[in-house]
N, C-alpha and C positions, 0 to 999 in steps of 0.2 A: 690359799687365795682362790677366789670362785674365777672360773674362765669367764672370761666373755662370749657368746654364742652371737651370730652375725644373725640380725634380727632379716624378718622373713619380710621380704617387697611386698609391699602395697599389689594389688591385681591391676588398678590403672593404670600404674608407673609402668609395671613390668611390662603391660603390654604396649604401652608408646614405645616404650625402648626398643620390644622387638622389633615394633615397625620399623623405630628409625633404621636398627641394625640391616633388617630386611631392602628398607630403600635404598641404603648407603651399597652393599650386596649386588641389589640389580642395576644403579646406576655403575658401579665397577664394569658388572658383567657386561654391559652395553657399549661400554667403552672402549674394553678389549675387543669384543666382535666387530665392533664398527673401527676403530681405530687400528688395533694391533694384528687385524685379518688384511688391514690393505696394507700395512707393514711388509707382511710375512710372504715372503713370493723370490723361487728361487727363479736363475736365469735359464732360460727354455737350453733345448740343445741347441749347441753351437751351432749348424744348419741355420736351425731355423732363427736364429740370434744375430746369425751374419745376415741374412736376409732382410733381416726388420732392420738394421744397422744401419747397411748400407742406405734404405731410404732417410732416416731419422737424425742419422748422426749429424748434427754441424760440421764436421770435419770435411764433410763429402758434397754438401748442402753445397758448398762454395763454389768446389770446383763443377757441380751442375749447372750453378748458378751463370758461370763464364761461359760456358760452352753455350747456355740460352742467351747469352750477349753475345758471342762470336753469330750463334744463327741469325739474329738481329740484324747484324751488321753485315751478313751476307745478302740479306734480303733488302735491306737499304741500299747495296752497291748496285744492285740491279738497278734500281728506279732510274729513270731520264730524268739529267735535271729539269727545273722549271726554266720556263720561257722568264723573259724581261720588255717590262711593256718602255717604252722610247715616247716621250713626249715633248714635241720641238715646235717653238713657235717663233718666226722669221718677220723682218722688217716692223717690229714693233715702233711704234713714234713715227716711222719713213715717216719723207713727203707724200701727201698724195699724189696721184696722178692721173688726170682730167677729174678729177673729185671722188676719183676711187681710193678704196686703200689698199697699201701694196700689202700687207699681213698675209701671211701663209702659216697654215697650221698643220703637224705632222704629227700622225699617231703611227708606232711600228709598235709590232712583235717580234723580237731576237731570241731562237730556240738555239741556243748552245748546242754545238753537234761535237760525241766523240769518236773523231775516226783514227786510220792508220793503226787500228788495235790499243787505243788510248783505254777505250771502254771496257775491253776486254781483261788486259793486264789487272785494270781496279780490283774488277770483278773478283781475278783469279789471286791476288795476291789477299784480300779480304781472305778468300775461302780458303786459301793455306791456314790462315791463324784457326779459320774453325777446326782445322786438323789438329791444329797443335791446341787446342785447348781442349778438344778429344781426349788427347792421347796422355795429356796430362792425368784429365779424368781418368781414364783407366789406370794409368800409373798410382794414380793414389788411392783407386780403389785397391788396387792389388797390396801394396802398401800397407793400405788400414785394413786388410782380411787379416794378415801375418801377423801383425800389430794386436786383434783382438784375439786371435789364436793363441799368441802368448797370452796374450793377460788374461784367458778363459783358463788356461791351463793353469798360470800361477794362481788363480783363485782355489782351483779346484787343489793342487798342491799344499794353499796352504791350508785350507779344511783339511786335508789329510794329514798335515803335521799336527793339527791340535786335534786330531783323531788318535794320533798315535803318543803325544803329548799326554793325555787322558790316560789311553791304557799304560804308558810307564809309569804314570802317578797309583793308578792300580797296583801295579803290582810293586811297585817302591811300597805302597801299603802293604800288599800281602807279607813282603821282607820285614817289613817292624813288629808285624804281627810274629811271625815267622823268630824274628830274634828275640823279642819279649817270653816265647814259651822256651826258646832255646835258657835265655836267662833265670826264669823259672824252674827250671829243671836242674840248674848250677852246671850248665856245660858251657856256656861263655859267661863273660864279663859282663857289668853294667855299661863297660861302653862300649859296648857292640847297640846297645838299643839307643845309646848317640849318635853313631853313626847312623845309625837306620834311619834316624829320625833327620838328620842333616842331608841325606836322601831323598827323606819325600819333600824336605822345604825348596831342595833344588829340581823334584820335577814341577813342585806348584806353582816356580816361578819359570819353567819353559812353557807350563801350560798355559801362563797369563801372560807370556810374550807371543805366544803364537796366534790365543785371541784374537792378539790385539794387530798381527798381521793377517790375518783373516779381516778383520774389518777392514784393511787397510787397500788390501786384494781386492775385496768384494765392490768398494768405493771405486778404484779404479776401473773395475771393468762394465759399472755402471756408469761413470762417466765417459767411457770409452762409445760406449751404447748409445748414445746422447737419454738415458734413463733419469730420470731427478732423483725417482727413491731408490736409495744403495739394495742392491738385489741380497739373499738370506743365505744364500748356497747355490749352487749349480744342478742341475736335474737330469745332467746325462756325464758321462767322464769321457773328456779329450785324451789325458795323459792313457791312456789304455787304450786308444782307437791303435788299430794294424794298419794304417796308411800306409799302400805302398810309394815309394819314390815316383813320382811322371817323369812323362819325356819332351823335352822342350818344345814349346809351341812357337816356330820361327822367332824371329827377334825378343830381347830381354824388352819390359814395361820401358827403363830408361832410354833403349838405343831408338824404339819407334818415337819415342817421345823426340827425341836428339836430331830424328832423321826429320820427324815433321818440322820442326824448327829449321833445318837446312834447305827445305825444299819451301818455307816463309820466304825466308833471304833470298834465296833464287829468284822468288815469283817478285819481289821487289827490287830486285836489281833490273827485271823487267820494268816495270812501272816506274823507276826511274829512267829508264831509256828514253821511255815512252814521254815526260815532263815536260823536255824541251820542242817536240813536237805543235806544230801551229795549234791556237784551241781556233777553231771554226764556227763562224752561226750563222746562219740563216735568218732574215729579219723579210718582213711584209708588214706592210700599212699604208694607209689610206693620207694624201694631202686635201685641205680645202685651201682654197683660193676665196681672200679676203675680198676681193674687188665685183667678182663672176659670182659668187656662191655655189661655184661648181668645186668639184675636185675630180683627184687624179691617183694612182697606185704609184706604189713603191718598192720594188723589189729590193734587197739587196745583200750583198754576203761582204762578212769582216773574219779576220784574221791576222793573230799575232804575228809576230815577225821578231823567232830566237836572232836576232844579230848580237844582241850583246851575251844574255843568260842563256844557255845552252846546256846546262845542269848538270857538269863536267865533275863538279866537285860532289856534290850529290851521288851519282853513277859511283866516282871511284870510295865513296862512301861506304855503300850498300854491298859493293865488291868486296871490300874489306871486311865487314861483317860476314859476308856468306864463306870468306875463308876461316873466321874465324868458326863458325859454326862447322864447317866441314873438318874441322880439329877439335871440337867439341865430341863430333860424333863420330872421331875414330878412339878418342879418348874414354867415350861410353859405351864402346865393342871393348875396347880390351878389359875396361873395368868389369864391365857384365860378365865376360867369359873370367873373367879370375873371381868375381866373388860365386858364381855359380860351381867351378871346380870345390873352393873353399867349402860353399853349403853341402856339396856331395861329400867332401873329407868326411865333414863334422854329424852327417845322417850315418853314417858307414861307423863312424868311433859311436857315437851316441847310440846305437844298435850293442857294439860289445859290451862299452858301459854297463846298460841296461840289463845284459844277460852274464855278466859280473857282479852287478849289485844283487840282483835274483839271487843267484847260485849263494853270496854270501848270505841275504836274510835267511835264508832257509838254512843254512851250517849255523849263525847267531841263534836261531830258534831251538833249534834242536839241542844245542851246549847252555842256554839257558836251562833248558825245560830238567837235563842233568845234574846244571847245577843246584837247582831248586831241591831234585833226588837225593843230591848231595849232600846239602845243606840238612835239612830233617834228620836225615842219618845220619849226620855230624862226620863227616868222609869230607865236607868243604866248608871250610872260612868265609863268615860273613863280607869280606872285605873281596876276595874271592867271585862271592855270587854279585856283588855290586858290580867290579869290573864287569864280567857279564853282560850283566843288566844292562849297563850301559852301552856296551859293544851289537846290544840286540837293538837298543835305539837307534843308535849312532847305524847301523845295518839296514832298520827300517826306513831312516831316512835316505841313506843312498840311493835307495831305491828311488824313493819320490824326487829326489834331485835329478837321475839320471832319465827319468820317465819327462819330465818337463825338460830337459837337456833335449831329448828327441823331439817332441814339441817345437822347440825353439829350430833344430836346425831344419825339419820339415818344412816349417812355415817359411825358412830362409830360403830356402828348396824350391818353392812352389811362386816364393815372389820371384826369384831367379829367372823362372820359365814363364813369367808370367800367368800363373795361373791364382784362384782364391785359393789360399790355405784352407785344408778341413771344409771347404765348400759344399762338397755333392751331400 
């Protein structure tokens, strides 16, 4: 039967084709450089990450935002109120009288006056809350450093589990390789290159759970960031900074916050003292005189009079609040000292931890690298070097669990004392 030979392109055809191929080629290529280069961008070092953070993120946005409405509002308690213009017109209709008319017209000015420390207390009870809406801010700055500290760290973590996810699926291949020549050679069974092979399906599917917590990592600590596009990797390693432990900086973030809240109450328990207090105004204005077409001034002063309201209930109000806060804030001294003991426990274990997990990857490495010796020279059982194997993952991992174990209790450490975690 004669072959068929694949008849030769036309020269037109062929070269429309390769353009089209060509343009199809550099519209790709345009794509990726412009599309998948603004993609790709991993997240700066954590310094400089907390830095841009703290301005960017929503989370922190808010609490700036109050503390620019507490200044507001400090600066409006200042102001005097406004005056009150009075306008009074007397003997309208009367009789006249000898053919005059008796009308009399009043215009006054009443400037509200706040005395006996009325004005004062306002003042001072406003400018407490701008303390407390301070101190909040700091608190939730401190907060959201420790907060990104972790989630920097478990990023970087989990890129290091699908780091090490990779090389066990490596060398889960080198072992099938490894058992196929063993099998070859008739020194094991056909099912030892079952096994091998039940091996690599189980590190391919660690490596495609850990992806897909790498993605999962990466998403969170760009939305931590207030970031829109999910960051690709991290560009500098927290879990390996040598942070040493600080030393408390006077009061914990929650007790300043507790205390400014108590010293609110206080400045209000003033200002309601003050409530029942006369309010006083001063008033001036000019009379005419309907009859003469003359006029005449008017001085005069007004003033409440507490006979009935005296702001008894009010007062014992505000007192009861200011006790309840002064039980807030002895209840946020003892918490602050017990969770700051507990972050010290967990920096001090997280430190052995870590130089426990060490000590083991490197014994896992070394009895791997043996058994692999082993295995070749048929001295160890494929089943044998798998255990192994796996005791070298499950090794490399501990490590990276107890490296972000210190991480975590660092940053717990550092909110503790009030300071930014990993900050300098």
């Amino acid at each position: 039967m004669p072959i068929s030979r694949p008849q030769p392109m036309p020269k037109a055809h062929a070269l429309a084709t390769a353009c089209r191929r060509g343009a199809v080629g550099l519209v790709s290529a345009l794509l990726l450089s412009s599309g998948g280069g603004a993609l790709a961008a991993d997240a700066p070092p954590f310094a400089m990450l907390l830095s841009q953070a703290l301005t960017d993120s929503p989370l922190l946005q808010e609490r700036q935002a109050d503390v620019g409405a507490a200044s507001a509002d400090v600066a409006q308690a200042k102001v005097w109120a406004n005056p009150r213009l009075d306008a009074l017109v007397e003997n309208v209709g009367a009789p006249q009288s000898g053919g005059q008319s008796q009308r009399q017209s009043t215009y006054s000015l009443t400037q509200p006056l706040e005395l006996l420390g009325q004005r004062e207390a306002r003042v001072q009870a406003v400018g407490q809350q701008l303390r407390v809406a301070e101190a909040r801010r700091q608190q939730a700055r401190v907060a959201f450093a420790a907060e990104l500290a972790v989630a920097y760290a478990a990023a970087e973590a989990a890129l290091t589990r699908k780091a090490l996810a990779q090389e066990d699926l490596q060398r889960a291949n080198e072992d099938l390789r490894a058992a196929r020549a063993q099998v070859q050679a008739g020194k094991e069974a056909d099912i030892r290159v079952a096994q091998a092979r039940a091996s690599v399906a189980a590190a391919q599917a660690v490596t495609q759970a850990a992806e897909a917590e790498v993605a999962r990592a990466l998403s969170q600590l760009s939305a931590l960031a207030g970031v829109g596009t999910p960051y690709t990797g991290v560009s500098a390693s927290l879990l390996s900074a040598r942070l040493q432990p600080g030393t408390p900086q006077g009061e914990a973030p929650s007790v300043l916050a507790a205390m400014a809240e108590r010293d609110a109450q206080e400045a209000q328990v003033t200002l309601e003292q003050k409530r029942w207090l006369p309010e006083i105004g001063v008033s001036a204005g000019v009379r005419n005189y309907g009859w003469s077409g003359q006029r005449g001034y008017v001085l005069g002063v007004s003033a409440s009079i507490p006979l009935i309201d005296q702001n008894t209930n009010g007062i014992a109000a505000a007192r009861q609040r200011m006790v309840a806060a002064d039980a807030r804030l002895a209840a946020a001294r003892l918490q602050a000292a017990a969770v700051r003991r507990a972050a010290e426990a967990q920096v001090t274990a997280s430190e052995q931890q870590l130089l426990a997990a060490t000590e083991g990857e490197r014994a896992a490495a070394e009895a791997y690298r043996l058994g692999r010796i082993g295995y070749e020279s048929g001295k160890t059982s494929l089943m044998e070097l798998l255990v192994i194997r796996r005791a070298l993952s499950d090794a490399k991992g501990s490590t990276t669990d107890a490296q972000l174990a210190r991480v975590r209790a660092l940053s717990a450490l550092a909110q503790a004392d009030g300071q930014l975690a990993f900050g300098e």
